[in-house]
N, CA, C and O atoms as a GROMACS GRO file, in nm:
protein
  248
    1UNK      N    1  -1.968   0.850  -3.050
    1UNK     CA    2  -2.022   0.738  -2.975
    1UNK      C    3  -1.911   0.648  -2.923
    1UNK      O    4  -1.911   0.595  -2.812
    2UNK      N    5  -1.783   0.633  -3.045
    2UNK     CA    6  -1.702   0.513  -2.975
    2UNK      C    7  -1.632   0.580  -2.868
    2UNK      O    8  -1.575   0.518  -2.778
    3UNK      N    9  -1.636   0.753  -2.879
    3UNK     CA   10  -1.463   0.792  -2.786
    3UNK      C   11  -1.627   0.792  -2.665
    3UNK      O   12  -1.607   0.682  -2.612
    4UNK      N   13  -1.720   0.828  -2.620
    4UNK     CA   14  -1.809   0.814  -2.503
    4UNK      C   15  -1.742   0.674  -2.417
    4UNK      O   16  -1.664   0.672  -2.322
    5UNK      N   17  -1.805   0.570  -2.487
    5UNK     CA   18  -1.741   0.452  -2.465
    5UNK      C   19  -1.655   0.413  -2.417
    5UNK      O   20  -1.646   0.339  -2.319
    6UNK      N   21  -1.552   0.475  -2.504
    6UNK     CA   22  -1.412   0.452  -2.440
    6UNK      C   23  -1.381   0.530  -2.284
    6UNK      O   24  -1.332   0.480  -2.183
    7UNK      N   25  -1.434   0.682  -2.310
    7UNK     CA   26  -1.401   0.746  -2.199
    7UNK      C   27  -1.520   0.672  -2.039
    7UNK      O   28  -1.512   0.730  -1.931
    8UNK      N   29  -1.587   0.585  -2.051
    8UNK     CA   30  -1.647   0.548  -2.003
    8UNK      C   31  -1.646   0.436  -1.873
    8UNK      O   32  -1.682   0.426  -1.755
    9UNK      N   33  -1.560   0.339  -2.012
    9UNK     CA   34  -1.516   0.258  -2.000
    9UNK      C   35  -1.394   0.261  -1.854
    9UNK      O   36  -1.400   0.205  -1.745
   10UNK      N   37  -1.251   0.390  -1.938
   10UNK     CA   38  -1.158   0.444  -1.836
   10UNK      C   39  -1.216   0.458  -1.756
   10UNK      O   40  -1.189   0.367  -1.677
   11UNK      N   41  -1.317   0.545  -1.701
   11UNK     CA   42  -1.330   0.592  -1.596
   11UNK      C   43  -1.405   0.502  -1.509
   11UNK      O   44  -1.436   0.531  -1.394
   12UNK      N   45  -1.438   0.378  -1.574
   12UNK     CA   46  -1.515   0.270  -1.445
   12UNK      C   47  -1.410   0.222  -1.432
   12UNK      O   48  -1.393   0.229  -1.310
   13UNK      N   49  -1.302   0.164  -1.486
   13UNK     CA   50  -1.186   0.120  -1.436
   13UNK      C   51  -1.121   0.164  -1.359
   13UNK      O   52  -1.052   0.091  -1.288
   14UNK      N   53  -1.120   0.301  -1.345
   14UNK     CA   54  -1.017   0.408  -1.262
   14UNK      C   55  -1.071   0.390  -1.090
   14UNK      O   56  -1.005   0.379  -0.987
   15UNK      N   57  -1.218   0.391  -1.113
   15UNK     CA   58  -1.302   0.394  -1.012
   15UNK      C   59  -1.282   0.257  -0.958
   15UNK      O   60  -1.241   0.250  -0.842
   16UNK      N   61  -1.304   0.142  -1.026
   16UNK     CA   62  -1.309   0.037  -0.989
   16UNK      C   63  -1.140  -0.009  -0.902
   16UNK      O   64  -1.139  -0.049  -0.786
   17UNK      N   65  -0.997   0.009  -0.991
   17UNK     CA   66  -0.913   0.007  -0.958
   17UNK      C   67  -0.867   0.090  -0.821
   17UNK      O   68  -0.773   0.044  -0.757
   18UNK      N   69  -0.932   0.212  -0.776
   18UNK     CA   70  -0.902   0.278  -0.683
   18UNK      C   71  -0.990   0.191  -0.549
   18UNK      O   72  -0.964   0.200  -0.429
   19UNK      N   73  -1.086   0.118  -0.604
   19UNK     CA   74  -1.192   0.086  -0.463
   19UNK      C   75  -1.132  -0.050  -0.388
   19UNK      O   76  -1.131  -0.098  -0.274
   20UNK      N   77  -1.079  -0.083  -0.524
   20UNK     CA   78  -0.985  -0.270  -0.502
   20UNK      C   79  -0.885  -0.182  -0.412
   20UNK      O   80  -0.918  -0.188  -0.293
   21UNK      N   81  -0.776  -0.108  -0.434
   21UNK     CA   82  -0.650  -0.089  -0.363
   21UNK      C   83  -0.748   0.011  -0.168
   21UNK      O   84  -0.709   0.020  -0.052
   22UNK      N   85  -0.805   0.031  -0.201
   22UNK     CA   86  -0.891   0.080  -0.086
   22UNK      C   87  -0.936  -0.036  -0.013
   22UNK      O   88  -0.878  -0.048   0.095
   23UNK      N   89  -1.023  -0.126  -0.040
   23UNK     CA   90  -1.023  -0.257   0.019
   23UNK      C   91  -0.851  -0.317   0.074
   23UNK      O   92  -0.806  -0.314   0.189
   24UNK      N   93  -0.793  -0.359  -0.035
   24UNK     CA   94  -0.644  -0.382   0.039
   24UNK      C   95  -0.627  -0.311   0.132
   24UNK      O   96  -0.648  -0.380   0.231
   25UNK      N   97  -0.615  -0.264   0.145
   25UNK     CA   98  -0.542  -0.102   0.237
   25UNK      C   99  -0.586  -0.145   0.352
   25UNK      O  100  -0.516  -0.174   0.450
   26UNK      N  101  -0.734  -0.150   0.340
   26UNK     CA  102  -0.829  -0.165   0.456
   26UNK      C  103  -0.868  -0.275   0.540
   26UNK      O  104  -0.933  -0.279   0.644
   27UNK      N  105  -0.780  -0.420   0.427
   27UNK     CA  106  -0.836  -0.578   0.483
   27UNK      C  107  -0.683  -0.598   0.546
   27UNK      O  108  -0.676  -0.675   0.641
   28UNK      N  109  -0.513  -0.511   0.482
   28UNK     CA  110  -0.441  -0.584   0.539
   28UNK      C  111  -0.395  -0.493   0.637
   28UNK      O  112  -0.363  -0.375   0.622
   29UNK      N  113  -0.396  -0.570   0.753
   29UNK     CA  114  -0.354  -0.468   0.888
   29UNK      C  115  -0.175  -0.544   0.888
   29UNK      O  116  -0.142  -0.662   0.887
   30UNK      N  117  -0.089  -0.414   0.889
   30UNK     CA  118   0.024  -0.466   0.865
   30UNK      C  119   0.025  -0.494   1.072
   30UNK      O  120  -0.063  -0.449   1.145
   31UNK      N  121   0.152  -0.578   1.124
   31UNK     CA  122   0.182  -0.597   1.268
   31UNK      C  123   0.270  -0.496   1.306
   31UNK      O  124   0.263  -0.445   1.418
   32UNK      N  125   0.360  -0.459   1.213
   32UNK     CA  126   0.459  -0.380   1.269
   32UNK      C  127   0.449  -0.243   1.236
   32UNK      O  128   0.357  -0.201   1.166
   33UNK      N  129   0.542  -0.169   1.284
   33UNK     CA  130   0.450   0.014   1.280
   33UNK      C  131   0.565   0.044   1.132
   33UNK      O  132   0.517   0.134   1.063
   34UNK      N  133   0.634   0.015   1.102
   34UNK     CA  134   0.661   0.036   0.926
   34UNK      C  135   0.550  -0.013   0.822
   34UNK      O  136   0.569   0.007   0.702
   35UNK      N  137   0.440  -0.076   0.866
   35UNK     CA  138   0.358  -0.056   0.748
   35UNK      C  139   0.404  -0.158   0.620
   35UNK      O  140   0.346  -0.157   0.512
   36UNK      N  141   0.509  -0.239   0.649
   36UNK     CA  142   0.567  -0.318   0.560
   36UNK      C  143   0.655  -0.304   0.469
   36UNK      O  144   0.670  -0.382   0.375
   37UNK      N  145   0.738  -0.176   0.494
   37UNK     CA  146   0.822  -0.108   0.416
   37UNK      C  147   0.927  -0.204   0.396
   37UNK      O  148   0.950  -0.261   0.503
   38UNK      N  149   0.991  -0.239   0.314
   38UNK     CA  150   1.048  -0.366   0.278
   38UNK      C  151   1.247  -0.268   0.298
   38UNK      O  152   1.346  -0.330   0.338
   39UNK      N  153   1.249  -0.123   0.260
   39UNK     CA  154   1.338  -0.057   0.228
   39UNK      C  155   1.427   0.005   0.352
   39UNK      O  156   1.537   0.060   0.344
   40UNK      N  157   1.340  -0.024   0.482
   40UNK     CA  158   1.375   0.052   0.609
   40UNK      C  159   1.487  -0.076   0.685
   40UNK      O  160   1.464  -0.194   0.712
   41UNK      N  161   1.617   0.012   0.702
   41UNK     CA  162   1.696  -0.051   0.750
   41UNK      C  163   1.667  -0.085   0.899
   41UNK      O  164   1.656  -0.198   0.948
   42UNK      N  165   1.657   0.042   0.964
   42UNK     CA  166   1.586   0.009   1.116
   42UNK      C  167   1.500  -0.086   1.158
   42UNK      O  168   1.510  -0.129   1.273
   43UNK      N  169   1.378  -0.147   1.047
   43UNK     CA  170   1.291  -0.245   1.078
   43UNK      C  171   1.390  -0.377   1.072
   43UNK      O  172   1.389  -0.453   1.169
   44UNK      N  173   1.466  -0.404   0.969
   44UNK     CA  174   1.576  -0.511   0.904
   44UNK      C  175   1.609  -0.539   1.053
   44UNK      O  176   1.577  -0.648   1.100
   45UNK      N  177   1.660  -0.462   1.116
   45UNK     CA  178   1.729  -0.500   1.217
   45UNK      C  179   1.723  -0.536   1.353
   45UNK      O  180   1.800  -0.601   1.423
   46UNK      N  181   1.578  -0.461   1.384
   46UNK     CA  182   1.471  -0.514   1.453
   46UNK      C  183   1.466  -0.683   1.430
   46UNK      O  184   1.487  -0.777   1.508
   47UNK      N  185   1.435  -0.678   1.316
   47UNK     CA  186   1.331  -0.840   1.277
   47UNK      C  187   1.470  -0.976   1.286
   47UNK      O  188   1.455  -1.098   1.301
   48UNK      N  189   1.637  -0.871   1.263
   48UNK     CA  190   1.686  -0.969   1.249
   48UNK      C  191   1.732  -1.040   1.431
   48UNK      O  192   1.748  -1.155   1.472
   49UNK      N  193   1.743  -0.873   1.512
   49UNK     CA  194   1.731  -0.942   1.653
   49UNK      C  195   1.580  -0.985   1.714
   49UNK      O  196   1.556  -0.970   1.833
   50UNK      N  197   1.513  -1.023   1.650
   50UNK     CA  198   1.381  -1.086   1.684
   50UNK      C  199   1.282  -1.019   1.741
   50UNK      O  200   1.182  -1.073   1.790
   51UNK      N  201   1.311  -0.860   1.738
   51UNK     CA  202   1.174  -0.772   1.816
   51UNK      C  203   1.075  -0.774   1.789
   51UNK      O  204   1.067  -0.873   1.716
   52UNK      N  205   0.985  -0.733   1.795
   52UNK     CA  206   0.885  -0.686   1.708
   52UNK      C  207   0.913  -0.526   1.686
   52UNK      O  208   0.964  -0.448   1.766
   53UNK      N  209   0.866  -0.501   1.551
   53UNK     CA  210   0.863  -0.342   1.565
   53UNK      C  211   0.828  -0.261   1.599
   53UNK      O  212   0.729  -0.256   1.526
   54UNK      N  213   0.821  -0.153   1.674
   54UNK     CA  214   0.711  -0.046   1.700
   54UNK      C  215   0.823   0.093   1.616
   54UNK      O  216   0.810   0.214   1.635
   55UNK      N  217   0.876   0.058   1.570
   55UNK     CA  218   0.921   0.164   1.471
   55UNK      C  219   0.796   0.248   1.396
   55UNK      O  220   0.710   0.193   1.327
   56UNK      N  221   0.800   0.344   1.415
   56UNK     CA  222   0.730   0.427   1.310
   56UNK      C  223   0.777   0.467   1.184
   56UNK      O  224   0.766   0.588   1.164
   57UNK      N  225   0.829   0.393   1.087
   57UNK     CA  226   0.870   0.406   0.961
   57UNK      C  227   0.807   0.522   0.912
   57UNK      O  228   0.691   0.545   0.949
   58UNK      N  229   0.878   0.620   0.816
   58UNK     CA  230   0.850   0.738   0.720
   58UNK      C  231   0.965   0.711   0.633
   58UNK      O  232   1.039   0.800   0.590
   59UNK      N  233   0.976   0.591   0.609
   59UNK     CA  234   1.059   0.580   0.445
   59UNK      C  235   0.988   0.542   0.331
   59UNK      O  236   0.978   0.433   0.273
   60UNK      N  237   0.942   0.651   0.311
   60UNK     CA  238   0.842   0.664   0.210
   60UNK      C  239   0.941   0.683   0.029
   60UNK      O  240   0.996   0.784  -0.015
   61UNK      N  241   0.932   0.588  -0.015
   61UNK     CA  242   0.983   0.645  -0.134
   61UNK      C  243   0.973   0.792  -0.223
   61UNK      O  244   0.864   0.810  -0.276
   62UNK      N  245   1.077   0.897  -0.243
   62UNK     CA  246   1.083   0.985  -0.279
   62UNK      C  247   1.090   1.038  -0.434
   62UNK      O  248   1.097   1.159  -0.457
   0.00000   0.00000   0.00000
């Protein structure tokens, strides 16, 4: 009865935790085409001569 519970429990959380980061995903529209990659030098340099980006970032952590 308690491990039901427990396994129960996990798995509304799992569910619940996946639907929250799905909402995020879905409420924040990033402006620039990196997606907000904080790691991409190309955007850095963009933002520091004042462009906007249309970079298509794929620095996806590996």
């Amino acid at each position: 009865m308690f491990q039901d519970i427990l396994v129960y429990s996990i798995v509304i959380s799992a569910i619940a935790y996946t639907i929250l980061k799905i909402i995020q995903s879905l409420s924040s529209k990033q402006k620039t085409g990196c997606g907000g990659c904080s790691g991409c030098d190309i955007k850095q340099e963009l933002l520091k001569k004042g462009e906007k980006s249309s970079h298509d970032c794929s620095c996806q952590s590996v």
